[in-house]
N, C-alpha and C positions, 0 to 999 in steps of 0.2 A: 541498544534498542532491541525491541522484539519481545520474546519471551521472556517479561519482568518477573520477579520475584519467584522464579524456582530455587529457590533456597531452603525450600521442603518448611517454609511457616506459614503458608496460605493454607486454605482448607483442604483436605482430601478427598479426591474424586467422588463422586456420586457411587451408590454400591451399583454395580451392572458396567458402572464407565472404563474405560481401560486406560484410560489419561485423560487430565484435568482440561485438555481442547478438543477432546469428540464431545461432537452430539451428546445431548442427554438421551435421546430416544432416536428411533427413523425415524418418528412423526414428525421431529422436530427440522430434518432435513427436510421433510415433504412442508411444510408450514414455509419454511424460506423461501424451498420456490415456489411457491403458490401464493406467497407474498410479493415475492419479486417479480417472479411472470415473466420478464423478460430475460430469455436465455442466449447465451454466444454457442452457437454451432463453430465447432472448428473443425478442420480436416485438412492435412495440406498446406497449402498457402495460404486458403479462404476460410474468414469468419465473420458469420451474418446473425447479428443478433435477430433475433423470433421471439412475438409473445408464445406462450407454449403452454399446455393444459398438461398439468402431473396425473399420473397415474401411480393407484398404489393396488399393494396385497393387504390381506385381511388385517396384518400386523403393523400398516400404515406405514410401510415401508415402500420409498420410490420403486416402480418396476417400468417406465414408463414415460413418454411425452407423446403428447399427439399436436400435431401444428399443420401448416402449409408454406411451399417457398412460393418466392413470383416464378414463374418456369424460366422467365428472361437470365435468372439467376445461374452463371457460370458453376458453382455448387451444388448445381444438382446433377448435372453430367460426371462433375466427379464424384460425386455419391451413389450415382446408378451404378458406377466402374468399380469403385471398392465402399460398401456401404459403411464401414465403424469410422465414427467421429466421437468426436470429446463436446460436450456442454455443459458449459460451465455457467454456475447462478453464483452472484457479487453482491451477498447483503448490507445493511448498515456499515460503515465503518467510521473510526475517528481517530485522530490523533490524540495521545495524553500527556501534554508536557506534565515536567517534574513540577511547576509551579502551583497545580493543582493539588497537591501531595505533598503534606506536614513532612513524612519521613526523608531527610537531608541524606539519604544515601540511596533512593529510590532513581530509577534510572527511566528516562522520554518511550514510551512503546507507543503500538500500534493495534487497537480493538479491533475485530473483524471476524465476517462469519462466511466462511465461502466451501461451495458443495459442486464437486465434479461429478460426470458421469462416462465412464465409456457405452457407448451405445451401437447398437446395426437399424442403421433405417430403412424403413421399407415404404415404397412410397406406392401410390394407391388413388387413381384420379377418381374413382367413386369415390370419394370420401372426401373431394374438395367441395362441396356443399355445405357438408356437416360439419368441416374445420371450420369455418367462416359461421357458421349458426352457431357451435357450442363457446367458439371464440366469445363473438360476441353477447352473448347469454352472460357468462364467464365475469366479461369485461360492464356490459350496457343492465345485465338483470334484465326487467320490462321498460326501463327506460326509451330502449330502439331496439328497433329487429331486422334484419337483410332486407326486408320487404320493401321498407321504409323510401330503398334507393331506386326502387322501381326496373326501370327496361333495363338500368345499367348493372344489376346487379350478375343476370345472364351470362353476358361476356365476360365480367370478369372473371367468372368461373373456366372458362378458357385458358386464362392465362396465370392460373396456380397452377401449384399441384400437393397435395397433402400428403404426408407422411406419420409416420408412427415410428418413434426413436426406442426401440426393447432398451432396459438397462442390463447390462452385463458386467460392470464393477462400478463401486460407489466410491467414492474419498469424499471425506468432509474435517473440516476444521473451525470450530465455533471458536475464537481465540477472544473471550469478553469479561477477562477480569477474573475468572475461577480459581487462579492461584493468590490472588491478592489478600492483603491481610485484610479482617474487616472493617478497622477503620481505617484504611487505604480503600477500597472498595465506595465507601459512603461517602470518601471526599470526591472521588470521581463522579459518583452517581449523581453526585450534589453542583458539582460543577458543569455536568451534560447538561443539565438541566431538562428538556423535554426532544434532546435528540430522540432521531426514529432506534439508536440502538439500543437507550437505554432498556426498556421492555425487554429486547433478546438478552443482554448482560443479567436483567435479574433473573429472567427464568431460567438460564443456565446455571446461574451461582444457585436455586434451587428455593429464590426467596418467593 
């Protein structure tokens, strides 16, 4: 299981790719988590998923997350103490048994698109307004807006606090079929049927 069919007959990397499981582009990193949104803060002992707003450079590469924790949150005290943490985004994924795949020597893998970050947070209680308006912006459009919760909205500004996570090393691994032959490829795609991965599978195979 795992990394199926590197037996050098699937297709050859993208030109610019350095191996047939990176990313096609950073946008492509930044697209996951801004699909995903919900990011694991880890540090330590402590890991507290957060929706989280991407930040990028001109070249649409991650540089970047802006969020808020609850202050009650034991993770922030250790983050004040030593700010680099890891955040981690967990896109689509699926299992592929061999039953789905004509080829009798094909072996069960696991699809999957997943993008770390090391980061230094810096936290910032001016800015627990703004997390919570461009959050919800983000999340609601003009659907709803902070206002909406009226007197209560005040205090709980109190009881955040907002941060901004710099990225200072990236790992990502898009693992969705890009070494597969292509009619191995189209019988998977055919048997996903309308999973949320199949989209990321073909735009990494580059269809």
């Amino acid at each position: 299981m795992g990394d199926a069919s590197m037996d050098g007959t699937g297709p050859a990397p993208r030109p610019g790719v350095m191996n047939r499981f990176e990313p096609g582009s950073p946008a492509d990193v930044a697209a996951l988590t801004r699909a995903q949104m919900l990011g694991l803060v880890i540090c330590g002992p402590f890991v507290t998923p957060l929706p989280l707003l991407t930040e990028t450079d001109a070249s649409g590469a991650v540089t970047g997350f802006f969020g808020h924790f609850a202050l009650s949150n034991p993770q922030v005290e250790a983050l004040k103490a030593e700010p680099r943490a890891l955040i981690v985004f967990q896109g689509p994924h699926a299992y592929v048994p061999p039953a789905w795949v004509s080829d009798p020597t094909w072996a069960p893998t696991w699809n999957y698109a997943l993008a770390s970050f090391q980061v230094d947070l810096t936290f910032d209680a001016s800015e627990n307004e703004r997390s919570i308006v461009e959050l919800s912006r983000a999340l609601e459009g003009d659907r709803w807006t902070p206002a909406e919760m009226g007197a209560r909205f005040a205090p709980m500004l109190t009881r955040i606090l907002a941060f901004r996570a710099r990225v200072v090393a990236t790992e990502a691994k898009f693992k969705l079929g890009q070494d597969e032959k292509p009619g191995t490829f189209a019988e998977v795609i055919q048997a996903l049927g309308d999973d949320p991965i199949v989209p990321l599978m073909r735009t990494q195979r580059g269809e």
